[in-house]
N, C-alpha and C positions, 0 to 999 in steps of 0.2 A: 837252779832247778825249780821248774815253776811249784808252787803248795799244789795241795791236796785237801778236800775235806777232812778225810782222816788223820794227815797230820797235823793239822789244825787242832783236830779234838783231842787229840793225844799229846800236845803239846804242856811241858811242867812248865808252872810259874817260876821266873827265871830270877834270878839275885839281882839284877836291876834288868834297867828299860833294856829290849834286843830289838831287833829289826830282822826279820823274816821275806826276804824278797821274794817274788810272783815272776813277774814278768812286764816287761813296756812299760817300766818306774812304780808296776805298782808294789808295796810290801805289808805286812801285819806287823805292828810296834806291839809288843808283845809287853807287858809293862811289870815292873815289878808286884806290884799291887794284883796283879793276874789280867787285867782287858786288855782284849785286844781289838786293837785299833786298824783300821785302813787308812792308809795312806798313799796319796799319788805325786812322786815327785816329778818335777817338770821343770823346766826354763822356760821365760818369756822374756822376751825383749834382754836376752844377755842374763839374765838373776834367776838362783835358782829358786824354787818356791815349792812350798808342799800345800796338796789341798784335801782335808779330811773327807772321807768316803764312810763313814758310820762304824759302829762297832761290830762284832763278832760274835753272836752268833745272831744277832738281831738282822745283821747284813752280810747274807752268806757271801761265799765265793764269788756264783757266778755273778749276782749281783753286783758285787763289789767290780770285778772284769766289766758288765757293763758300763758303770758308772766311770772307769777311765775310760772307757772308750769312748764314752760321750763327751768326756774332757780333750781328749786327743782331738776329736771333732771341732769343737772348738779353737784348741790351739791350732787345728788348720786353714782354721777359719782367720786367724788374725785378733781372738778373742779369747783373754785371761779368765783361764776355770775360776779362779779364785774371785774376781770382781763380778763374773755371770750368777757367782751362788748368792755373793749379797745381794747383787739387786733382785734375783727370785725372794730372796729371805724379805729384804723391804715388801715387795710387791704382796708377797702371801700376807705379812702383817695388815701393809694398809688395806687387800680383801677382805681380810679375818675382822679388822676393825669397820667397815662399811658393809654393814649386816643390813637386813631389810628392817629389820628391828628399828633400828640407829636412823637409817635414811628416814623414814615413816614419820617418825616424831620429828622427824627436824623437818618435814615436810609440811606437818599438820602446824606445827609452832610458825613456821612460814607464814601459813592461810590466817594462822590466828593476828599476826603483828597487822595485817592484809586488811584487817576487821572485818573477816567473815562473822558471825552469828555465834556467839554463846551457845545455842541449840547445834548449830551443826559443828561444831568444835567437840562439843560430847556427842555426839553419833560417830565423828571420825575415830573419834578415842575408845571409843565402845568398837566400831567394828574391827580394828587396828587390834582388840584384846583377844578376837574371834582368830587373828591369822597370828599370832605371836608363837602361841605354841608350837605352830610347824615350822613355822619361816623366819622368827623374830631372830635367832642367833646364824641363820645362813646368811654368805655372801652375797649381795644381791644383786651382782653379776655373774650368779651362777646356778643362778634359780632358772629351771626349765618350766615348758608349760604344763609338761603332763604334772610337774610337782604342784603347781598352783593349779591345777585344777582338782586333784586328788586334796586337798588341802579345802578348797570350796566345795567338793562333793560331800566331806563329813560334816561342814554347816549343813549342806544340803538334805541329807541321810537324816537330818535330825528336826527335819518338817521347815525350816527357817528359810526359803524359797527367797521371799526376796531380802532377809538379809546375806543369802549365797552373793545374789545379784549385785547387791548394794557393796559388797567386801571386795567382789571382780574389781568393781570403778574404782575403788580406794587406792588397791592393790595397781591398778591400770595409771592410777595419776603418780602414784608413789615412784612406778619404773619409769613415767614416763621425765619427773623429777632427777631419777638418778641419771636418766641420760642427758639431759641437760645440763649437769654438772659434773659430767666425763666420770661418772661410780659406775654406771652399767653402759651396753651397746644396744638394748632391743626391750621393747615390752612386751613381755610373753602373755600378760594376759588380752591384750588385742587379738590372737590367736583363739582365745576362748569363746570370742563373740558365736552364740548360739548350742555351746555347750552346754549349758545350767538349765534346768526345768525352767521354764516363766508362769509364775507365781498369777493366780486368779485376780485380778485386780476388785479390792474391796473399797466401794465406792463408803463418803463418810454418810450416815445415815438421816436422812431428811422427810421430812411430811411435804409436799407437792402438790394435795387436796386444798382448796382453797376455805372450804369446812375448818379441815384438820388446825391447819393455818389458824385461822380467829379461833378457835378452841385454846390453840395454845398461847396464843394471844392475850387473851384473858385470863390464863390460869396466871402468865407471867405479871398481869397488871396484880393481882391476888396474891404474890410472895409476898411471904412471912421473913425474912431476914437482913443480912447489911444491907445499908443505903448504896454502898454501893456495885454490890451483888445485884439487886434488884437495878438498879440504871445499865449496869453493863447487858444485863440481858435483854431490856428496853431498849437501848439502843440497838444492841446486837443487829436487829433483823433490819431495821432502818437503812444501815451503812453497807450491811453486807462485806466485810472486808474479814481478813484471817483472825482467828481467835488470837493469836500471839501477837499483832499488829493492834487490835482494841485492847487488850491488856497495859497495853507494856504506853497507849498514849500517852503522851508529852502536853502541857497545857500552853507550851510553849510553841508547838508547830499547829496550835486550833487558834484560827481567825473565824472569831463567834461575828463579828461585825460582817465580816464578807460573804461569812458560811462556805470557809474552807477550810479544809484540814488537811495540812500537805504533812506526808510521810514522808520521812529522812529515807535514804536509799538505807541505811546501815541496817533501818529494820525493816527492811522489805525480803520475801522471800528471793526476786530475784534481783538485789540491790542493786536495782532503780528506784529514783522518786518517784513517788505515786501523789496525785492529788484527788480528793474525794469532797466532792458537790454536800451538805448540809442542806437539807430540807427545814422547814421549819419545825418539824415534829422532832429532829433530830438535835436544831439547836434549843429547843426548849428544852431536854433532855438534859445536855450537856451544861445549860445553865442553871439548870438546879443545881447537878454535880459542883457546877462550881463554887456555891455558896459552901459546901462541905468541904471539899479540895483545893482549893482553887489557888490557897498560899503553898502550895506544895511542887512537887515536878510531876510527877504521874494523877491524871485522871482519875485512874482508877487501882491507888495503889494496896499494898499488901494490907490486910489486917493489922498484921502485926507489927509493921515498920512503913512509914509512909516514906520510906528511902527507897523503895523497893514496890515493883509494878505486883499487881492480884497475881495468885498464882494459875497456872496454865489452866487447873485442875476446878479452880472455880464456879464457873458458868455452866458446866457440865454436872458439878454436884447437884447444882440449883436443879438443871433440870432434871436429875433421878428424884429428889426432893419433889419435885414436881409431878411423877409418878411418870416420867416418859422414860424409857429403858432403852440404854446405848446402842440397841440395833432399832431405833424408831425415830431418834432425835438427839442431834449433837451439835455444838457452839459450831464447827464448822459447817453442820447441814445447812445454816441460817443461809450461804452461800450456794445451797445448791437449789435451795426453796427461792431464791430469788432469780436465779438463770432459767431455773425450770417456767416458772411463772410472767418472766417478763421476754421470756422466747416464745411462749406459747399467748403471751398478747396480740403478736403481730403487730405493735405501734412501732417499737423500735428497733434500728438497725446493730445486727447480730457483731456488728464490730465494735458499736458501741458499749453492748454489755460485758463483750469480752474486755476492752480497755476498764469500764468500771470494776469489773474483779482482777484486774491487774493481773491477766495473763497474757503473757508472751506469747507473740505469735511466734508458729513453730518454723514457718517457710521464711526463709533469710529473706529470698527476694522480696517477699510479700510484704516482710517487715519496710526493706528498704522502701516500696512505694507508696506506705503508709502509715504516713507521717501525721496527718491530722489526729486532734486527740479528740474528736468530737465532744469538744467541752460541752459546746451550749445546748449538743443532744444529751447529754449528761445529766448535767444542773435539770432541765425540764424530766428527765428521768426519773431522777433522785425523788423531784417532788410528787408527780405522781405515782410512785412507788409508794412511798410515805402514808398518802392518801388513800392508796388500795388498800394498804392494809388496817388502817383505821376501820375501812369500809367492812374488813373481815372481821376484824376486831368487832365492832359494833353490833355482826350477826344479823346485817341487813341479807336480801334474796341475792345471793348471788347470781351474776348472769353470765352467758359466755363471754372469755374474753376474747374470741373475734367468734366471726361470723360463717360458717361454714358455706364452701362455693362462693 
């Protein structure tokens, strides 16, 4: 006689274990202890075998009816209930343990063994901190798009534009990791391309006036502090190259004899080697420094430990010290005062200055057909660069730098 709900719940705790039959092998082990238990017995291949179906009242009736009946499916199939529940049991574990969480940092630890950047090793880690709360203990092959985007809307919601943006790509390289090593099937955040606000682009802040230029020219020759705070900012405008690239120099990649200074890929932002032409004004510079540093590794290293490069933060103290306020003038601007000025010369070719700030062309093709590194428009660059700016330094009449018509 098949159970019933109600005799289910009416049923007394029995003096030992009983067995309660349903219907099509299924029964309730009714236990002395009082649970009661589902059970589905069956044969496969000749033996008979039982396979737990949950308890009672957690797993009612019909439940329980459907759960044989999925087994029954099974056994029609030519596949044991019993060995289908393990390997869902394995499969939900090894989901449960390859969380996005888990994949992430073994993603990031990846890039780092890779030798990406110190610097971008802690932005990965920092933006990775931004998505953990939501997504850090999900499966992350089971992570949808609308969840990662609802997840980048509340960085969004909270004015951080383009850290939203910057968390998508992490997130975007993390899925696309896991599918590379059979964890996930698809990147959902490729789907989001042009969901997120796009963030105002804030350019770094630079003087551009040729005036402005030798004003502060002068104020830098007039610092009051380290010797080698004062040379880094002296050179700074010379080389024109990234504030974390003239910190962190090596006295080991500076050929003062040839006047060049070849940059390791590892510290390049886009790890390639870079090599940068040396003016004269530039290696006068650099060999003063070397009488102070020069038994050491870093150029221009920390105050506090000559094991260790100036801190990022340096150059920029200098110049608030200097009375110029970080929307006016920044160690990076030094780079945008030299593209701005040596584009608006008209002497040199526009590919040339782009190869001297060591930016990547963005057109593949273009890259491919443009292979020359215009050294030797470089080197003559470098040095009339140098010279101009002496010339603003100096506070002679400035004249146009071309000719209008």
């Amino acid at each position: 006689m098949a159970l019933s709900d109600v005799k289910i719940r009416t049923l007394k705790k029995p003096e030992r274990d009983t067995k309660i039959a349903d219907e099509k092998g299924l029964f309730l082990l009714h236990t002395k202890s009082g649970s009661k238990l589902w059970r589905f017995k069956y044969r496969y291949q000749g033996k008979e075998k039982l396979l737990a179906l949950g308890s009672y009242p957690e797993v009612g009736l019909a439940t329980a009816r459907a759960r044989r009946d999925d087994a029954r499916t099974l056994l029609a199939d030519g596949i044991d209930p019993s060995a289908e529940k393990r390997r869902a049991a394995v499969a939900a574990a090894i989901s449960a343990a390859t969380t996005f969480g888990s994949v992430a940092h073994e993603y990031i630890d990846k890039t780092e063994n890779e030798g990406r950047a110190d610097a971008t090793i802690r932005k990965s880690r920092w933006l990775l901190s931004l998505l953990e709360p939501a997504l850090g203990k999900r499966p992350i092959s089971e992570i949808t798009p609308q969840e990662l985007l609802e997840t980048l809307k509340k960085i969004e919601r909270r004015g951080n534009l383009e850290s939203a943006g910057r968390a998508r790509a992490l997130a975007g390289r993390t899925f696309r990791y896991a599918v590379a090593t059979a964890r996930a099937s698809h990147d959902p955040a490729a789907l989001l391309k042009g969901a997120l606000l796009t963030p105002v682009v804030k350019h770094h802040a630079a003087l551009i006036d040729p005036k402005e230029v030798g004003a502060l020219l002068r104020a830098i020759d007039g610092y009051e502090g380290h010797p080698a705070t004062i040379k880094a900012l002296q050179l700074t405008p010379h080389i024109f190259q990234r504030p974390g690239e003239v910190r962190k120099a090596r006295w080991a990649d500076i050929d003062l004899d040839n006047a060049v200074w070849a940059i390791p890929a590892e510290q390049m932002k886009k790890r390639q080697p870079h090599f940068v032409p040396l003016s004269r004004q530039a290696v006068s510079i650099l060999q003063d420094m070397k009488s102070l540093t020069g038994s050491g590794q870093y150029v221009f290293p920390s105050i506090r430990s000559l094991a260790r490069p100036m801190s990022e933060n340096t150059v920029n103290a200098a110049l608030r010290r200097l009375g110029y306020a970080n929307d006016e003038m920044t160690a990076h601007g030094f780079r945008t005062t030299a593209s701005s000025l040596l584009n608006e010369s008209g002497k040199w070719n526009p590919d040339a200055i782009e190869r001297a700030l060591s930016h990547a062309e963005k057109s593949q093709s273009r890259r491919a057909y443009n292979r020359t590194p215009y050294w030797d428009e470089r080197v003559a660059m470098a040095q009339w660069w140098s010279d101009f700016l002496d010339t603003l330094k100096a506070g002679a009449d400035i004249i146009p730098l071309f000719k209008a018509g």
